[in-house]
C-alpha positions as CSV (number, residue, x, y, z in Angstrom):
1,X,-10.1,5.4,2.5
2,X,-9.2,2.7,0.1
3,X,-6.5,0.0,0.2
4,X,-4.4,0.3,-2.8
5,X,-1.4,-2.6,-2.5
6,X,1.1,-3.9,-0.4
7,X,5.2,-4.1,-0.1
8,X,5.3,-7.1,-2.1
9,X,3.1,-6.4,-5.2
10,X,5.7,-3.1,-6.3
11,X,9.0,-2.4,-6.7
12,X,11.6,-0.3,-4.8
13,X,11.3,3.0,-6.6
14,X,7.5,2.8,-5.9
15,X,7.4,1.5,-2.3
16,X,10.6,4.8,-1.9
17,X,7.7,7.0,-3.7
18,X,5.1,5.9,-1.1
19,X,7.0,5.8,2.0
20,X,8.1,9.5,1.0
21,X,8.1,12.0,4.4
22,X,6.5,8.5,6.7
23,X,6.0,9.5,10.2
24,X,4.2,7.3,12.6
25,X,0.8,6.8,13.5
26,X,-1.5,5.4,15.7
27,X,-2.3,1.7,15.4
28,X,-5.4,1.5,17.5
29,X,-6.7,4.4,15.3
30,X,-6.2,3.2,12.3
31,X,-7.3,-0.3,12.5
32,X,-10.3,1.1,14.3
33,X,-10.8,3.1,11.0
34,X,-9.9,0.5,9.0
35,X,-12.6,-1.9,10.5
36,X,-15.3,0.8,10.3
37,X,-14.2,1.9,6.5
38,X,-12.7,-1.5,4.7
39,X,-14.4,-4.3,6.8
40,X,-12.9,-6.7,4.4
41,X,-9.4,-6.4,4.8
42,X,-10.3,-5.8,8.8
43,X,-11.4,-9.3,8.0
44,X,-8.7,-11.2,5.5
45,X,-5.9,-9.5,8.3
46,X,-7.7,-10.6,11.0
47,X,-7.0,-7.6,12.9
48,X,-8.9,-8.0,15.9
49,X,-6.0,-10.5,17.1
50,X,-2.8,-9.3,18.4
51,X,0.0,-7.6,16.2
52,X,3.3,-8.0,17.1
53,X,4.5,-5.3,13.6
54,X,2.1,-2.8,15.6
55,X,4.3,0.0,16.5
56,X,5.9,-0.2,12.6
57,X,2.2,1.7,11.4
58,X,3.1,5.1,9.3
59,X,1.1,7.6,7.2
60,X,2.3,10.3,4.8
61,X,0.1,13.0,3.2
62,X,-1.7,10.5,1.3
63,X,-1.7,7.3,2.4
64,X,-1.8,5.1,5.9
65,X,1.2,2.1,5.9
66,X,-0.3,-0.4,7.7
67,X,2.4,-3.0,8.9
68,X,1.2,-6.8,9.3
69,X,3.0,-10.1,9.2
70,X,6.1,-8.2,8.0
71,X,4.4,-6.6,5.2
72,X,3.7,-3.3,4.8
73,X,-0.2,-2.4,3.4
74,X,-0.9,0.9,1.9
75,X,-4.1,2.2,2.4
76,X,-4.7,5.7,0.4
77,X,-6.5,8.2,2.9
């Protein structure tokens, strides 16, 4: 698992490429994931506090979409 960018660091064709067959996912699973694998962004995101984009959180076959303050993080699997 490795964080690879956000919303607002590519364009629309790429974000479309990435959001490609999204379904939703658990957001206590993956942040619990994401503190055990990528402590740091745990960290910068402060995701121990609450998260009001929580129920926004996708995956596809490759990566996890985590959504926070509006923006949408992409985390490869």
């Amino acid at each position: 698992m490795e964080y690879e960018t956000n919303c607002t660091q590519i364009n629309i064709t790429k974000w479309n490429a990435l959001m490609k067959g999204a379904r939703k996912c658990s957001y206590k699973k993956l942040v619990a994931r994401i503190k055990k694998e990528i402590p740091s962004l745990y960290e910068s995101l402060c995701l121990n506090f609450y998260n009001p984009w929580e129920g926004d959180c996708q995956q596809t076959k490759t990566h996890y979409i985590l959504v926070h303050s509006g923006i949408e993080y992409f985390i490869r699997k």
